[in-house]
C-alpha positions in Angstrom: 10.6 97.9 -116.6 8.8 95.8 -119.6 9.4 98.3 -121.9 13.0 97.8 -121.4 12.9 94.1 -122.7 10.4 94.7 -125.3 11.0 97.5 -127.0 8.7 97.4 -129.5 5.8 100.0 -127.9 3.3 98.3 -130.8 4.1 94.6 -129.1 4.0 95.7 -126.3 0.6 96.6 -126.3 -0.7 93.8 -128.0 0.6 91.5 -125.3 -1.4 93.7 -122.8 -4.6 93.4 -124.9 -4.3 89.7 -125.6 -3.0 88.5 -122.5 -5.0 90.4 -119.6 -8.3 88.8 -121.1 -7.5 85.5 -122.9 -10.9 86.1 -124.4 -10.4 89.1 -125.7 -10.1 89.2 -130.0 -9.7 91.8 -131.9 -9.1 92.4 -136.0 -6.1 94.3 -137.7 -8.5 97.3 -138.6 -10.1 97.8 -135.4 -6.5 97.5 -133.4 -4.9 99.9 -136.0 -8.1 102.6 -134.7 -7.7 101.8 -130.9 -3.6 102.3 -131.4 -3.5 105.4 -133.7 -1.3 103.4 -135.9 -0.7 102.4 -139.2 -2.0 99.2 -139.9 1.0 97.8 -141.5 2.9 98.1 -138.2 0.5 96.8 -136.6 0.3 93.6 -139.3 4.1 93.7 -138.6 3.4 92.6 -135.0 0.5 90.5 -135.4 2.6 88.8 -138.0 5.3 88.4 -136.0 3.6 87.0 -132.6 1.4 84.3 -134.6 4.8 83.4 -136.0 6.1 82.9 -132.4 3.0 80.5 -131.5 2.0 83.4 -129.4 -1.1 84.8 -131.4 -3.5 82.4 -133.1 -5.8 83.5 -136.4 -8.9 82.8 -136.8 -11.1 83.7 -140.2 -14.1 85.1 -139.7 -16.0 85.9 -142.7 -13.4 88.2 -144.8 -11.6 89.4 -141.5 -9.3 87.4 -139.8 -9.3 87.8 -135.7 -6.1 87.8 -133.5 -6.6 86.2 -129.9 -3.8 84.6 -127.4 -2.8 80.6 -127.9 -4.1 79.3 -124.7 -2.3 76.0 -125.7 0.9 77.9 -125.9 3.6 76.4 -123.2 4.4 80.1 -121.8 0.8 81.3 -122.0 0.3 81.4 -118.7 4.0 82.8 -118.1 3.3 85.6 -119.9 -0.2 86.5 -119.0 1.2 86.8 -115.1 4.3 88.7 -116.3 1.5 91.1 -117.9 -0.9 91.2 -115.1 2.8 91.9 -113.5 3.3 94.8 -114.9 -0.3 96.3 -115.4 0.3 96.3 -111.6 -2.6 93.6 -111.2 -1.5 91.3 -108.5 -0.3 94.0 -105.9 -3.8 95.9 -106.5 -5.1 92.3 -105.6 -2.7 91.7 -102.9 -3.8 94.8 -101.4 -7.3 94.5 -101.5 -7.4 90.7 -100.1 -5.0 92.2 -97.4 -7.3 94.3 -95.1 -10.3 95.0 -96.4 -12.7 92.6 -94.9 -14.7 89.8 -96.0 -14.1 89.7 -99.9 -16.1 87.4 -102.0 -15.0 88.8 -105.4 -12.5 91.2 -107.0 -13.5 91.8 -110.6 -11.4 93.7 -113.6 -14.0 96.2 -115.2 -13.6 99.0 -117.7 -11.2 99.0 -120.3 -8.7 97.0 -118.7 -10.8 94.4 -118.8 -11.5 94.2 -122.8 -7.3 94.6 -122.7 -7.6 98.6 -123.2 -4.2 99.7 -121.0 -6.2 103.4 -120.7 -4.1 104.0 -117.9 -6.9 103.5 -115.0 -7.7 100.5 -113.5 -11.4 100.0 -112.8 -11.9 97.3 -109.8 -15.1 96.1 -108.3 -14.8 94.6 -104.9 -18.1 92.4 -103.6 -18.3 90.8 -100.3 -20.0 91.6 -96.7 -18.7 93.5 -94.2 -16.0 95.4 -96.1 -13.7 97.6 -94.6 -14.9 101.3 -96.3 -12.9 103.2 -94.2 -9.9 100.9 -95.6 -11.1 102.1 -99.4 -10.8 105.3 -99.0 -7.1 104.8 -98.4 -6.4 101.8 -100.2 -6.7 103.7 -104.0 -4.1 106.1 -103.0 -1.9 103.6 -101.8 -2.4 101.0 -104.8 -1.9 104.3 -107.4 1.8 105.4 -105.4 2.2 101.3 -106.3 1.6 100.5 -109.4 1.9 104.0 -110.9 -1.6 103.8 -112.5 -5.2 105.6 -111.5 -7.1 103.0 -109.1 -11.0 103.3 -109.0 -12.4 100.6 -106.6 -16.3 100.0 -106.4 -17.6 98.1 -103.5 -21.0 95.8 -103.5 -22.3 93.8 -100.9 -23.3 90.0 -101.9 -22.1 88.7 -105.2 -22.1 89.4 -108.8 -22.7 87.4 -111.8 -19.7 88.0 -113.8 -19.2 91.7 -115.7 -15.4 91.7 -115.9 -12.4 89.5 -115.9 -13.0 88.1 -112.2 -9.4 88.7 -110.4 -10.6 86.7 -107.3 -13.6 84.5 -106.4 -14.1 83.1 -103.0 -16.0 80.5 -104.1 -14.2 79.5 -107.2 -11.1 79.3 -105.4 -9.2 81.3 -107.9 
């Protein structure tokens, strides 16, 4: 549905790596590699969404790094509409829904360093957790949101290894 309003496939997936992870940063080299594109399309982009506000620079010895403007007045408007579309908050709906008593639902993988692979790697700590629920649950979340679901349960808590989704404690 979001490639219909942004039709650019190249900003569209610079959005997805910027804006799942604010604190993810990447350079025009390494981002051309982990495309398969041109790096002058990609400059084309980058130029274009630092233009907008949307994309802040940063030098860094002779490279210059591309993260997300945290200060911009949409940021958070369009980190939810990506999260929106990666599918994000029904996998977390979902989980918080029946599985038990959750503590924390943590983004790991590729995903979480804003790498849209495709699969969506989810680690779910807590006590008691519903295990029969799991087994289910993936299959469900995949019919969904139209992406591979691979959900890892823990007991207790977890210092954070991911982009943390949900944290009982935190409130978030």
């Amino acid at each position: 549905m979001l490639e219909s309003l942004i039709t650019s496939k190249t900003r569209l997936r610079l959005l997805v790596k910027f804006f799942v992870n604010s604190k993810t940063q990447s350079h025009l080299r390494g981002l051309a590699d982990e495309f398969g594109e041109s790096t002058n399309a990609i400059r084309k982009e980058l130029n274009n969404l630092t233009k907008a506000g949307i994309l802040v620079k940063e030098s860094d010895k002779n490279k210059i790094a591309y993260k997300a403007n945290v200060q911009h007045p949409f940021f958070t408007n369009i980190q939810d509409i990506i999260r929106k579309y990666l599918g994000l908050d029904k996998l977390l709906e979902q989980i918080l829904e029946r599985m038990g008593d959750v503590s924390q639902v943590i983004l790991i993988g590729d995903l979480s360093k804003g790498i849209d692979s495709g699969k969506i790697d989810v680690l779910v700590t807590g006590d008691n957790l519903n295990e029969n629920y799991i087994l289910n649950l993936s299959t469900k979340i995949e019919e969904l949101i139209d992406r591979k679901v691979v959900l890892t349960l823990q007991a207790g808590r977890i210092g954070s290894t991911g982009l943390i989704l949900f944290d009982k404690e935190v409130g978030a």
